[in-house]
N, C-alpha and C positions, 0 to 999 in steps of 0.2 A: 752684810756679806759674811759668809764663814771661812775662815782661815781653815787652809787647806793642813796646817799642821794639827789641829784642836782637832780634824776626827778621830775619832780610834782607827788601829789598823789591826787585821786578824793575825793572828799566828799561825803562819803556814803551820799544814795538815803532815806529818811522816809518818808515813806508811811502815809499820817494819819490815826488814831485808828478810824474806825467807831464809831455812838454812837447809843445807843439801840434806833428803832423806839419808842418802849413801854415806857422807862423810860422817866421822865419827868415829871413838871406840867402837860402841856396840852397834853398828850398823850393820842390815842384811847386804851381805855379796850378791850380785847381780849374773844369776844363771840359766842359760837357756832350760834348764828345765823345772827351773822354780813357776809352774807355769799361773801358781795363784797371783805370784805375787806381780809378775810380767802381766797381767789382767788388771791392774791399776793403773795403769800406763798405758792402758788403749782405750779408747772412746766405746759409746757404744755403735758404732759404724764399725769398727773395726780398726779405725785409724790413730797412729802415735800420737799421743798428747805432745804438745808442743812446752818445751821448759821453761819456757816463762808462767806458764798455768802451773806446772809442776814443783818449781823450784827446784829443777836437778841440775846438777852442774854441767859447764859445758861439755867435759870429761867422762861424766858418768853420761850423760845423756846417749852419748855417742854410743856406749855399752850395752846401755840401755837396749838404742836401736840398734843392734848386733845380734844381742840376744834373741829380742823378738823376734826377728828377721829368722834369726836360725830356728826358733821352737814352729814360727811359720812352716819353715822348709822341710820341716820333721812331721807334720803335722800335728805338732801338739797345740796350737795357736790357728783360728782360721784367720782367711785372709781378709774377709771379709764377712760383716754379720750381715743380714737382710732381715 
């Protein structure tokens, strides 16, 4: 019979915590007509990356989606790629 203490056990796996693109000294300001940089941030469908894939804060995120929304409504941004 094996003693249920004798086997090894693993060392849980941590992942590291992202850290927000935006926050920081030297981080790029988030503006509706930066439209390179507002192009990292959309899928290629056309749709907002969601911040969990991103690592953008919940704050910038929102920004984020403000931005694009208005470079949309400007037409610097399409609405949709096909």
């Amino acid at each position: 019979m094996v003693d249920i203490n004798q086997i090894p056990t693993r060392r849980p796996f941590h992942r590291r915590r992202k850290t927000c693109p935006f926050s920081g000294a030297n981080a790029p300001k988030i503006d509706y007509k930066d439209v390179r940089l507002l192009q990292r941030y959309i899928s290629e469908r056309g749709k907002i990356v969601p911040s969990r894939i991103t690592a953008v804060s919940q704050k910038k995120q929102r920004e984020l989606a403000k931005a694009i929304k208005r470079a949309r409504f400007l037409g610097l941004l399409p609405y949709v790629v096909k």
